[in-house]
Each structure stands twice: as structure tokens, then as C-alpha cells.
N, CA, C and O atoms as CSV, one atom per row, in Angstrom:
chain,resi,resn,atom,element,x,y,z
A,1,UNK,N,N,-13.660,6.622,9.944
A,1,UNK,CA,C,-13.901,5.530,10.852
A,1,UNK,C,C,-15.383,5.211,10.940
A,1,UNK,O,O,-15.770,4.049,11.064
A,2,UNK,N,N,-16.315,6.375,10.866
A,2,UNK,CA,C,-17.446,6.010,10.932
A,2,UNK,C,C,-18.311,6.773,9.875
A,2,UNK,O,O,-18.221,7.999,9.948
A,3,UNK,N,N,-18.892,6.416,9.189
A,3,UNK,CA,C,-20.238,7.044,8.690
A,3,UNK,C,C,-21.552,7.236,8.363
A,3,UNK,O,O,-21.924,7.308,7.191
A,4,UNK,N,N,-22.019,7.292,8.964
A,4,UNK,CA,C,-23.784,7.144,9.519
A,4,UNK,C,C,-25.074,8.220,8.894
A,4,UNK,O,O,-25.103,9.393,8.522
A,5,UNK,N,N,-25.809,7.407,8.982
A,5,UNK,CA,C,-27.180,8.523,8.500
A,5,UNK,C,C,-27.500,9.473,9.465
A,5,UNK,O,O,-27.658,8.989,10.585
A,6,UNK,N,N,-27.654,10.764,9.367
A,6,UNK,CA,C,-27.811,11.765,10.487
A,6,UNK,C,C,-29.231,11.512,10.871
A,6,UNK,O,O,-29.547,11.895,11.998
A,7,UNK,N,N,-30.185,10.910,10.103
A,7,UNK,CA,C,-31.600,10.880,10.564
A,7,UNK,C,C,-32.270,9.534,11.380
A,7,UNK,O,O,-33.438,9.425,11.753
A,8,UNK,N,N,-31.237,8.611,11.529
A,8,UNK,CA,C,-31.491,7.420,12.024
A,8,UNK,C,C,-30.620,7.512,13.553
A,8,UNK,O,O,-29.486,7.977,13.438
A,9,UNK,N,N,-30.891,7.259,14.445
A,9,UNK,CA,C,-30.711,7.011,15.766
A,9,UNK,C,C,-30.231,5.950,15.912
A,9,UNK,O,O,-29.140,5.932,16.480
A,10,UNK,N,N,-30.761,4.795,15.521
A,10,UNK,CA,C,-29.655,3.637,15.418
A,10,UNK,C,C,-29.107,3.044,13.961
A,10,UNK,O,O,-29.156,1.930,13.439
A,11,UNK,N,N,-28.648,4.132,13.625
A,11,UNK,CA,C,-28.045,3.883,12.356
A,11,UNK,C,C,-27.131,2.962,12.453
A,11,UNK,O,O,-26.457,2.979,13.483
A,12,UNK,N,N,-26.865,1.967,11.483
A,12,UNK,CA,C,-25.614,1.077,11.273
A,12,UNK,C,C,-24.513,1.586,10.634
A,12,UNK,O,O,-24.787,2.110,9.554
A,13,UNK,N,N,-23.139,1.607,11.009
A,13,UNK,CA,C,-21.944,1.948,10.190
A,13,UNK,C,C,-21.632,1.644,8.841
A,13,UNK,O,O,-21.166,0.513,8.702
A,14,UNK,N,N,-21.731,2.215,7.958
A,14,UNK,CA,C,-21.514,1.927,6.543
A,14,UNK,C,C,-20.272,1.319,6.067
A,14,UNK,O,O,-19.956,0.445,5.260
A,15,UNK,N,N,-19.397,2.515,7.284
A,15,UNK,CA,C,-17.999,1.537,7.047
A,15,UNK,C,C,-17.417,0.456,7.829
A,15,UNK,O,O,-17.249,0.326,9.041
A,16,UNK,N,N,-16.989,-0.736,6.227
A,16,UNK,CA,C,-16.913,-1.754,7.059
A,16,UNK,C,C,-15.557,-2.312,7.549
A,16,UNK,O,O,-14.593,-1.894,6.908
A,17,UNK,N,N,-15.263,-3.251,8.650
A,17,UNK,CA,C,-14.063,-3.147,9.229
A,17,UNK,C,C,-13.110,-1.866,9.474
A,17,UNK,O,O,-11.972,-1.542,9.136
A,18,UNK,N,N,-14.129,-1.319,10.212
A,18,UNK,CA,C,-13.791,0.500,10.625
A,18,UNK,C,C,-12.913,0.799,11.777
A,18,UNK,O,O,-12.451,1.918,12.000
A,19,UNK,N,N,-12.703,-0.260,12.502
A,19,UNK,CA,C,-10.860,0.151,13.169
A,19,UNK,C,C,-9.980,-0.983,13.410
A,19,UNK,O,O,-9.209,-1.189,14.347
A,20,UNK,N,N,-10.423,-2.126,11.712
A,20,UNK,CA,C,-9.156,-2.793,11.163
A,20,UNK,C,C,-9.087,-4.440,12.118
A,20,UNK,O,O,-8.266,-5.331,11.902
A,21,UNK,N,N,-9.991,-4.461,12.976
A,21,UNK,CA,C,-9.864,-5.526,13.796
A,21,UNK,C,C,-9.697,-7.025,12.421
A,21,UNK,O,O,-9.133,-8.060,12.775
A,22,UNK,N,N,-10.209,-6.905,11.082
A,22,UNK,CA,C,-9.929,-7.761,10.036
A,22,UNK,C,C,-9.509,-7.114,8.874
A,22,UNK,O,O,-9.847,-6.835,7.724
A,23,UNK,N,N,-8.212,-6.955,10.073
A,23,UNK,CA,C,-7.033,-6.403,9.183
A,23,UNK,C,C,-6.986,-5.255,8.666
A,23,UNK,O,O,-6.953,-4.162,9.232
A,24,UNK,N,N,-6.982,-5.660,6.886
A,24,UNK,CA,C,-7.260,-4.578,5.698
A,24,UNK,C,C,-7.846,-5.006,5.144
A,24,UNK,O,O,-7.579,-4.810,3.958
A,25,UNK,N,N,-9.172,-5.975,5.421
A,25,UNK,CA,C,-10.684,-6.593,4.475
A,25,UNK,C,C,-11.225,-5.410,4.360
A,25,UNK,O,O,-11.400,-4.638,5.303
A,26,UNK,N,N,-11.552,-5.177,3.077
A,26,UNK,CA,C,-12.264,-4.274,2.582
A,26,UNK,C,C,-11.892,-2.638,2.513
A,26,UNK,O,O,-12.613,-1.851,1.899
A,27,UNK,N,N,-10.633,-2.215,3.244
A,27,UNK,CA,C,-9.801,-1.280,2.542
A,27,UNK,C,C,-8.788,-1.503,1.577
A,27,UNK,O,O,-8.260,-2.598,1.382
A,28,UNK,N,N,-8.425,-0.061,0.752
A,28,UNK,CA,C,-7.248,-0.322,-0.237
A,28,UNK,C,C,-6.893,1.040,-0.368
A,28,UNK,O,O,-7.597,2.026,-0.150
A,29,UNK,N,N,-5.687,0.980,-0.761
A,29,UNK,CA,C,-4.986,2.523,-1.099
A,29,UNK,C,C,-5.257,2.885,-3.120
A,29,UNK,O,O,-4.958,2.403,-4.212
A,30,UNK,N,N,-5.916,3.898,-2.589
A,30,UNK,CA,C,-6.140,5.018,-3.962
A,30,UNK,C,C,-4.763,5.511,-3.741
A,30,UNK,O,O,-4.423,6.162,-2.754
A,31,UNK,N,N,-3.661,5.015,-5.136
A,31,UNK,CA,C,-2.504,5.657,-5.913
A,31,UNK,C,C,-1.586,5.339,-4.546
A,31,UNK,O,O,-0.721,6.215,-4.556
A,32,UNK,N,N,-1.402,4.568,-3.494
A,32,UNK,CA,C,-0.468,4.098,-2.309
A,32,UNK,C,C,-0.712,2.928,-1.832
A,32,UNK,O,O,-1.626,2.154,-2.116
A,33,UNK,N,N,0.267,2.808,-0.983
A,33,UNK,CA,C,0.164,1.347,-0.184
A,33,UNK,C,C,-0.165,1.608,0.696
A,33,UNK,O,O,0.303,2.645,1.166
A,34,UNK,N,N,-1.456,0.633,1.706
A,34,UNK,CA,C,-1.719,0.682,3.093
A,34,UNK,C,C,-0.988,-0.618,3.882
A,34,UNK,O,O,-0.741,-1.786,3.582
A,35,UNK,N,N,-0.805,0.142,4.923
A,35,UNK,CA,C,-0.145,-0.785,5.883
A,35,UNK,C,C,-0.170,-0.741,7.162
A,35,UNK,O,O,-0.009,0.298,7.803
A,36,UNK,N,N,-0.392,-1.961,7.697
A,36,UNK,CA,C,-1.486,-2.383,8.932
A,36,UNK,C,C,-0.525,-2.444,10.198
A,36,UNK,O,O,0.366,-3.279,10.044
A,37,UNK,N,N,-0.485,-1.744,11.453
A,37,UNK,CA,C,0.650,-1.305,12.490
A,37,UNK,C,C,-0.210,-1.883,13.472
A,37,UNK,O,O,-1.336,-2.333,13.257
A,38,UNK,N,N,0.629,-1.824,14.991
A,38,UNK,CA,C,0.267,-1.972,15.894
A,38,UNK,C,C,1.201,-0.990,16.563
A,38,UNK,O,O,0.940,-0.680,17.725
A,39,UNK,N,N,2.267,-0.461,15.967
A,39,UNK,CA,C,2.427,0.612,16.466
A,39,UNK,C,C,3.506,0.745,15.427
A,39,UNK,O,O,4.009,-0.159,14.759
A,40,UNK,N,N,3.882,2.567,15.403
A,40,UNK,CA,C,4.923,3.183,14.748
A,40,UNK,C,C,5.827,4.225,15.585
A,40,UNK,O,O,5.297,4.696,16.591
A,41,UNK,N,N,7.226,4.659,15.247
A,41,UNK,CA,C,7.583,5.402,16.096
A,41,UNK,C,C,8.582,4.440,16.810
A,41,UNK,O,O,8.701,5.078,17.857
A,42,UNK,N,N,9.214,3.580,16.939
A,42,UNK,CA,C,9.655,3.115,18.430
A,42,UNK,C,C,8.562,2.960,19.127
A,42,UNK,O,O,8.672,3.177,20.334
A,43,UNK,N,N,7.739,2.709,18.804
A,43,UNK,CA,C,6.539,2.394,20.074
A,43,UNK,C,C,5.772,3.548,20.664
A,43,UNK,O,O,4.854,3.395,21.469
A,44,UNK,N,N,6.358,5.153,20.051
A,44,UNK,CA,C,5.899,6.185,20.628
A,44,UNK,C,C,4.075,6.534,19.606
A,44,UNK,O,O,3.506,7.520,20.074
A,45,UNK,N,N,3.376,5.924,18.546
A,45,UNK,CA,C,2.524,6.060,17.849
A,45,UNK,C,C,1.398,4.728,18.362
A,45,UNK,O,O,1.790,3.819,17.630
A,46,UNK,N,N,0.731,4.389,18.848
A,46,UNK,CA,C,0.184,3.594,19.116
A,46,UNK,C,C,-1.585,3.819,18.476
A,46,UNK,O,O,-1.954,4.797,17.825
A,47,UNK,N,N,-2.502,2.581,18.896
A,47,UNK,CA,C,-3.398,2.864,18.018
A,47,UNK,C,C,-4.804,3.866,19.130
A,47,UNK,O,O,-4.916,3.666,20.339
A,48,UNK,N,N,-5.410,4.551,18.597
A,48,UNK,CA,C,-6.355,5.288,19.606
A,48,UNK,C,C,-7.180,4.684,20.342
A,48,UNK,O,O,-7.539,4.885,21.502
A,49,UNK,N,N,-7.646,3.414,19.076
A,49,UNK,CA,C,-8.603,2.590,19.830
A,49,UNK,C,C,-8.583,1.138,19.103
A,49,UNK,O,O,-8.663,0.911,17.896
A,50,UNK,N,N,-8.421,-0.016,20.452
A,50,UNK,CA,C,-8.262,-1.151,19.558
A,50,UNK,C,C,-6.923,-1.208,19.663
A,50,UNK,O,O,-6.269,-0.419,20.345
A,51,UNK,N,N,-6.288,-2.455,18.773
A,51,UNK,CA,C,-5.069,-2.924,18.503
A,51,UNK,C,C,-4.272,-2.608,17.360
A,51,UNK,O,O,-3.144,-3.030,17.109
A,52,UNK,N,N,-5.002,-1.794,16.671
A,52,UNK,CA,C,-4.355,-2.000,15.396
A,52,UNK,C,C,-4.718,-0.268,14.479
A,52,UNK,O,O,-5.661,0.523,14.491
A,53,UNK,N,N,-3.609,-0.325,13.902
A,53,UNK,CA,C,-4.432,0.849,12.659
A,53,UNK,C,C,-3.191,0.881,11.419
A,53,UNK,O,O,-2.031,0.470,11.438
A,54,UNK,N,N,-3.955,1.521,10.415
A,54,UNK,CA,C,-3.501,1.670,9.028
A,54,UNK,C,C,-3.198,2.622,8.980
A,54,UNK,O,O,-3.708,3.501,9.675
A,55,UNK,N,N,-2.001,2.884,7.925
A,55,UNK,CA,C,-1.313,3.839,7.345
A,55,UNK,C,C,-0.934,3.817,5.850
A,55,UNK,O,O,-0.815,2.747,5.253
A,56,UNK,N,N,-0.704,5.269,5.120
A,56,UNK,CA,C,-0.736,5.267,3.711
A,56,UNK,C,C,0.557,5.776,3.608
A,56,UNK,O,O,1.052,6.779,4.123
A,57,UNK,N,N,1.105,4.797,2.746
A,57,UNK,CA,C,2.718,5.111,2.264
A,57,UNK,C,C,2.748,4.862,0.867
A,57,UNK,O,O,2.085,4.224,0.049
A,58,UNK,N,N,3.858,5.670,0.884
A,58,UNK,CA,C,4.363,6.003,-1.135
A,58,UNK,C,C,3.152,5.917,-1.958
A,58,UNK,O,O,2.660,5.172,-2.805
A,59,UNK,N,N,2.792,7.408,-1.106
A,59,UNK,CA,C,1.140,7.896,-1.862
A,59,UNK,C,C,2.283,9.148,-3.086
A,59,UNK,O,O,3.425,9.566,-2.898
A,60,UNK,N,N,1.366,9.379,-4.200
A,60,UNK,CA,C,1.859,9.225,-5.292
A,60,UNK,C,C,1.330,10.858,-5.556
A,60,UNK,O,O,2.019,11.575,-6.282
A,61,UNK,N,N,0.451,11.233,-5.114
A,61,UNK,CA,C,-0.477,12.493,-4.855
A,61,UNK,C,C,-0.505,12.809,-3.648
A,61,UNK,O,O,-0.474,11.965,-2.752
A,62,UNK,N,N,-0.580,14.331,-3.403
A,62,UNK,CA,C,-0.916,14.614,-1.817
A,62,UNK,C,C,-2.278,14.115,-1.530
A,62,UNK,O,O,-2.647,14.189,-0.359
A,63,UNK,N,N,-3.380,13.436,-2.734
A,63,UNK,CA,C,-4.387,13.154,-2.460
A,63,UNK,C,C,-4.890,11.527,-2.261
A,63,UNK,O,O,-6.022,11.060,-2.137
A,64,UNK,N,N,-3.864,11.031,-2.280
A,64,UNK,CA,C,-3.976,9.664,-2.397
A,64,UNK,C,C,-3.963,9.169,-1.122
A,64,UNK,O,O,-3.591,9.806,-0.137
A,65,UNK,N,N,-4.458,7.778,-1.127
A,65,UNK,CA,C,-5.127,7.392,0.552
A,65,UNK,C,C,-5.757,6.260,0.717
A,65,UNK,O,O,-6.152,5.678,-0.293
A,66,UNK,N,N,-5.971,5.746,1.895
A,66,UNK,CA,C,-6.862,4.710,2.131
A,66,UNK,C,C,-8.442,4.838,2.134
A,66,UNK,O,O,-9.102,5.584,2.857
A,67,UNK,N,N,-8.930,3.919,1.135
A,67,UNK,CA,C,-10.427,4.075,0.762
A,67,UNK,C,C,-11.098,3.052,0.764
A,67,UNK,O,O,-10.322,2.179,0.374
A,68,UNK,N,N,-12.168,2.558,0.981
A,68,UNK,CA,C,-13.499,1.833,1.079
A,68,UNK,C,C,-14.285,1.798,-0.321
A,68,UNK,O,O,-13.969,2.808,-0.950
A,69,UNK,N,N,-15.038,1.140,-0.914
A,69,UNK,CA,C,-15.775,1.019,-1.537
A,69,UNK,C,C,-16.856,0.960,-1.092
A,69,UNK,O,O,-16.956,-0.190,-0.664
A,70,UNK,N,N,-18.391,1.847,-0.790
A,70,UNK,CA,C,-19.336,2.122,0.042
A,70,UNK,C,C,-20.580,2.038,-0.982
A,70,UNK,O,O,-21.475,2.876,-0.871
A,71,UNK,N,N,-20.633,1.306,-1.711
A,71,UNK,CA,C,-21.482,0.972,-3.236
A,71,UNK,C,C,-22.769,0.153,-2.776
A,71,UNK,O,O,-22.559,-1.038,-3.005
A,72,UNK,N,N,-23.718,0.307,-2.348
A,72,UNK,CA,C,-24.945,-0.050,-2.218
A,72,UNK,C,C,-25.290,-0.080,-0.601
A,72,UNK,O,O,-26.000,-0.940,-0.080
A,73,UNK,N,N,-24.708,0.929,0.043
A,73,UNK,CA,C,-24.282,0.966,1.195
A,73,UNK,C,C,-24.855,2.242,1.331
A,73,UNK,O,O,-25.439,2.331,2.411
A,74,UNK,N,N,-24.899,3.006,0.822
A,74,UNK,CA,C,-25.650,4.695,0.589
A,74,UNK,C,C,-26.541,4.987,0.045
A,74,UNK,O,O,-26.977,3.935,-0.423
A,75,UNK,N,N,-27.452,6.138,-0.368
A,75,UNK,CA,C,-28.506,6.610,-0.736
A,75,UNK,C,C,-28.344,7.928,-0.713
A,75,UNK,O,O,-27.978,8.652,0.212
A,76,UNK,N,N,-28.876,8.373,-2.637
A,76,UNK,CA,C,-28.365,9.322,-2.319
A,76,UNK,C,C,-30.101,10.847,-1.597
A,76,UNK,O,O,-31.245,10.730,-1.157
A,77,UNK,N,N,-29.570,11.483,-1.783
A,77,UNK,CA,C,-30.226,12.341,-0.725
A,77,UNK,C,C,-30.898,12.256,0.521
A,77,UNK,O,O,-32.078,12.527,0.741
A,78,UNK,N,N,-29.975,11.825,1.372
A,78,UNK,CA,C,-29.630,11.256,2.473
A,78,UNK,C,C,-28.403,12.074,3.157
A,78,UNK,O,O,-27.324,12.302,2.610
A,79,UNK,N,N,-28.770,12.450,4.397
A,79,UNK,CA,C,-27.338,13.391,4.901
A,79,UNK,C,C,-26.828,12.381,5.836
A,79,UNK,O,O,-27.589,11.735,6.556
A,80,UNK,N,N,-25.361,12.209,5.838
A,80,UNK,CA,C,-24.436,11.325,6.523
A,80,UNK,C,C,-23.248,11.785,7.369
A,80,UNK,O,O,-22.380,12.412,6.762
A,81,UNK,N,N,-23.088,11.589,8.572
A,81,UNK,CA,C,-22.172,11.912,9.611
A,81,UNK,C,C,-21.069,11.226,9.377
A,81,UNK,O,O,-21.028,10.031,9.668
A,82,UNK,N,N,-19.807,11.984,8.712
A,82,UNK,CA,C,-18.650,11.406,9.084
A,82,UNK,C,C,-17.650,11.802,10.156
A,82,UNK,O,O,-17.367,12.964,10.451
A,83,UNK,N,N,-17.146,10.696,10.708
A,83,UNK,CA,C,-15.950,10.948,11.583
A,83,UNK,C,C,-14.745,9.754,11.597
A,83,UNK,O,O,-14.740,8.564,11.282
A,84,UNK,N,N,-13.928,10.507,12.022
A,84,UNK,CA,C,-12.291,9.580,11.603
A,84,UNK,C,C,-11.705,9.979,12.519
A,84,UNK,O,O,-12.280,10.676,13.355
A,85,UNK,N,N,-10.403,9.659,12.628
A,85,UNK,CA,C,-9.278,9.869,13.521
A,85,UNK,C,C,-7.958,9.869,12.633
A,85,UNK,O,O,-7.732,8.930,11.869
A,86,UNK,N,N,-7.206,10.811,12.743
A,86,UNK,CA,C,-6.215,10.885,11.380
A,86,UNK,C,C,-4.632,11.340,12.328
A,86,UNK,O,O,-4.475,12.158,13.235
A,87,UNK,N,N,-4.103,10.841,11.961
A,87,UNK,CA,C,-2.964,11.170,12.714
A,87,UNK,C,C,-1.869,11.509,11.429
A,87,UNK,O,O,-1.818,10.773,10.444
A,88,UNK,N,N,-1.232,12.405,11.540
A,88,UNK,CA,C,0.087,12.981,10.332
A,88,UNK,C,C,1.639,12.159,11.498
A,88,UNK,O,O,1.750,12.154,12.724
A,89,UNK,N,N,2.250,11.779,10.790
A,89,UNK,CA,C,3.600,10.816,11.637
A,89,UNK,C,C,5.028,11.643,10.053
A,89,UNK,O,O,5.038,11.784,8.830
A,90,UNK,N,N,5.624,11.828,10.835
A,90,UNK,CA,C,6.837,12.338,10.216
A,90,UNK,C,C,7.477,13.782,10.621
A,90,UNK,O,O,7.532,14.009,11.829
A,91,UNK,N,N,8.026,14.905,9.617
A,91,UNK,CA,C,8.279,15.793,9.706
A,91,UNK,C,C,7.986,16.992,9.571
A,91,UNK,O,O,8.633,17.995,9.873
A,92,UNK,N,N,6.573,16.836,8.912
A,92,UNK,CA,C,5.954,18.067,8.499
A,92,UNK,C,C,5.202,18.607,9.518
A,92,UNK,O,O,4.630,17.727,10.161
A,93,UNK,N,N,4.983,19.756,9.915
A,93,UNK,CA,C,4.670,20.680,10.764
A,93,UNK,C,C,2.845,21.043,10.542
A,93,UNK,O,O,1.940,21.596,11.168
A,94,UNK,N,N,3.066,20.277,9.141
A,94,UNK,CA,C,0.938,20.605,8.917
A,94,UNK,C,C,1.107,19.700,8.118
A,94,UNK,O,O,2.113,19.039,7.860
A,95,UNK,N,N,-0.022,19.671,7.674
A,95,UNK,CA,C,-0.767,18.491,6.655
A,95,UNK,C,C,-2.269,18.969,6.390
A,95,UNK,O,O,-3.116,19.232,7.244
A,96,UNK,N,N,-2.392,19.015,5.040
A,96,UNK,CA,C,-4.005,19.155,4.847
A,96,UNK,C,C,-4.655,17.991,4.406
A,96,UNK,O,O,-4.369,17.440,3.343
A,97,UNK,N,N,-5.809,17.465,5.442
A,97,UNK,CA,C,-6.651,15.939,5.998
A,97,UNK,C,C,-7.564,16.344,4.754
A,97,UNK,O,O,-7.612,17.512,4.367
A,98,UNK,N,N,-8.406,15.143,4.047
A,98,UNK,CA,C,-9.395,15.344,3.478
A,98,UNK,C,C,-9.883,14.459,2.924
A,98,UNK,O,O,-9.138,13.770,2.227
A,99,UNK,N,N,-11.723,14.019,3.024
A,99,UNK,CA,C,-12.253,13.494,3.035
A,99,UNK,C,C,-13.330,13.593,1.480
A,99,UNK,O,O,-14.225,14.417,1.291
A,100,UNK,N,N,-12.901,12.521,0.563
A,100,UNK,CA,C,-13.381,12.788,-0.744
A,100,UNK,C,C,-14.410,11.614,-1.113
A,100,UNK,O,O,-13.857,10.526,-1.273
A,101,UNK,N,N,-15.575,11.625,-1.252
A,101,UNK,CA,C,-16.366,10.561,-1.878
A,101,UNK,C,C,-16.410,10.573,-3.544
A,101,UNK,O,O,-16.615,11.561,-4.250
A,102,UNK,N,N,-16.142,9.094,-4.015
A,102,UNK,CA,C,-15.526,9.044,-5.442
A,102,UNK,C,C,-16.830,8.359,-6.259
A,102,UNK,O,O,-17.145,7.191,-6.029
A,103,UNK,N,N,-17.667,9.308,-7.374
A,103,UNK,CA,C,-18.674,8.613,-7.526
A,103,UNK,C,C,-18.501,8.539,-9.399
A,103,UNK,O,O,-17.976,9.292,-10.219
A,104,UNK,N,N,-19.288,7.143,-9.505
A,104,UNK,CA,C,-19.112,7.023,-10.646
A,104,UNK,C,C,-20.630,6.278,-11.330
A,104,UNK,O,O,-20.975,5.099,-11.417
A,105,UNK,N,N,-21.229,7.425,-11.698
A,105,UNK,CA,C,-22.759,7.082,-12.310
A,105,UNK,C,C,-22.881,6.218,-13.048
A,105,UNK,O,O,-21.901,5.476,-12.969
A,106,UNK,N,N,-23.714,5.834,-13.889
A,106,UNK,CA,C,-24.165,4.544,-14.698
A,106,UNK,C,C,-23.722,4.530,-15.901
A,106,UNK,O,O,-23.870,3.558,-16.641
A,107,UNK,N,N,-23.126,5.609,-16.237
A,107,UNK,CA,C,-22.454,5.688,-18.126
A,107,UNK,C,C,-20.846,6.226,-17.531
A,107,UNK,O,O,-20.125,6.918,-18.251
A,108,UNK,N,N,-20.421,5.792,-16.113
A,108,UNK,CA,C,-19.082,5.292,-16.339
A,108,UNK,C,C,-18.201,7.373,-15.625
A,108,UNK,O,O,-17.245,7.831,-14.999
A,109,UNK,N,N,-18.903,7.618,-16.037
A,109,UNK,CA,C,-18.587,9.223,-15.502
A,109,UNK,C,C,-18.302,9.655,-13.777
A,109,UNK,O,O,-19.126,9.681,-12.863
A,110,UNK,N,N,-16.736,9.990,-13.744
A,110,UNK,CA,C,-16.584,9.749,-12.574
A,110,UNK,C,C,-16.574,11.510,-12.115
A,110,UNK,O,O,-16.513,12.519,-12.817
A,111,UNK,N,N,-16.644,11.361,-10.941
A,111,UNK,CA,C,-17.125,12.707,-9.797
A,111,UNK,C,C,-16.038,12.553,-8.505
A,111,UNK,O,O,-15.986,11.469,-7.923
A,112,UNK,N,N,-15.521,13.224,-8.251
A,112,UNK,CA,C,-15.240,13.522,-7.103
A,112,UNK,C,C,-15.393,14.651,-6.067
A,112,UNK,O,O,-14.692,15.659,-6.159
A,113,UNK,N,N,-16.360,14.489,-5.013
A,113,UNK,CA,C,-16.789,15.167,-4.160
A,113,UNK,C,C,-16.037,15.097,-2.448
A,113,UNK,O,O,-15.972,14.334,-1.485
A,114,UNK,N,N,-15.539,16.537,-2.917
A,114,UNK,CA,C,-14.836,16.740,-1.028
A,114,UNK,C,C,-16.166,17.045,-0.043
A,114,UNK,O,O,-17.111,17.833,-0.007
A,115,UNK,N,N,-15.601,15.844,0.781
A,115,UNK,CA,C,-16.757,16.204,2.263
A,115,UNK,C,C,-16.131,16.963,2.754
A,115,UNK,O,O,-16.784,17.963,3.051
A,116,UNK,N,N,-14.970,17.012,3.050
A,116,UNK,CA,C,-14.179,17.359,4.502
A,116,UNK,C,C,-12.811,17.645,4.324
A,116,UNK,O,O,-12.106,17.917,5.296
């Protein structure tokens, strides 16, 4: 939901349309579909904050998910505060949450780095 420079005090949010108020501009599902609620459940899932929130269905990997493109938006050696709000909806009793930045250098070579 949010991710910020730890060294700036009034840092600006990197991520953009960060609790969906325009929609799904500028999110997309890595290997799933996202899809935009106002509530799930019979009405018992509602959103934390705001009107609205997203969800990832007929994800294809346990790793697949809703992602941002954050491409000239960062710097690297620079430390950054993330925080989210993640809710698991169904039957499973756990779920392992995780937060992966997907980088892909100048000759095309891709990286994937777990924050979280």
C-alpha cells in the first residue's frame, strides 16, 4: 500500500493509486487476475480503508499477485519502507504473504528480490 524512502520525512508514495480509489490504474496481476470489490463474503469482508480493494484470483503460482510497475520511481541504494494490508479470504488456515521486487537491468536480465 505504501512505499517510501526511510530518509525523507516527507517522502511521497511511490505507489501509485495505493488504495484503488482509480480503480485498477496502474495495477496488474503477475500470472492472475485482479479484481476490484467493495466487498466479499456476503458483505462479511469489507475494505480497511476507503471504498474499495483488490483481490488476486486464479493465481497460477503460490507466487503470483497483484503488482505495480515502480520504474523510475526508485533509486537504487536508497532504503525504502514498505507497508500493506493483506487479508487471506477462503479456507486455508495460513498463507505465506510476500513481498518481491522484480528487477530487470539494462541487458534484459531479470532478478527477483524478496523484501518481505
Amino acid at each position: 500500500e505504501e512505499v517510501k524512502a526511510v530518509t525523507d520525512d516527507e517522502a511521497e508514495n511511490i505507489i501509485l493509486n495505493p488504495r484503488f480509489e482509480d480503480g485498477l490504474n496502474t495495477w496488474s496481476g503477475k500470472g492472475c487476475k485482479i479484481v476490484l470489490h467493495r466487498s466479499m463474503g456476503d458483505g462479511k469482508v469489507l475494505p480497511m480503508t476507503g471504498k474499495v480493494f483488490a483481490s488476486a484470483t486464479d493465481r497460477k503460482q503460490n507466487w503470483n499477485g497483484i503488482q505495480q510497475d515502480i520504474t523510475g520511481r526508485v533509486q537504487s541504494k536508497l532504503a525504502y519502507e514498505v507497508t500493506a494490508i493483506v487479508r487471506i479470504f477462503g479456507n486455508s488456515p495460513s498463507a505465506d504473504v510476500r513481498a518481491t521486487l522484480w528487477v530487470q537491468n539494462t541487458n534484459q536480465q531479470e532478478q527477483y528480490i524478496g523484501i518481505a
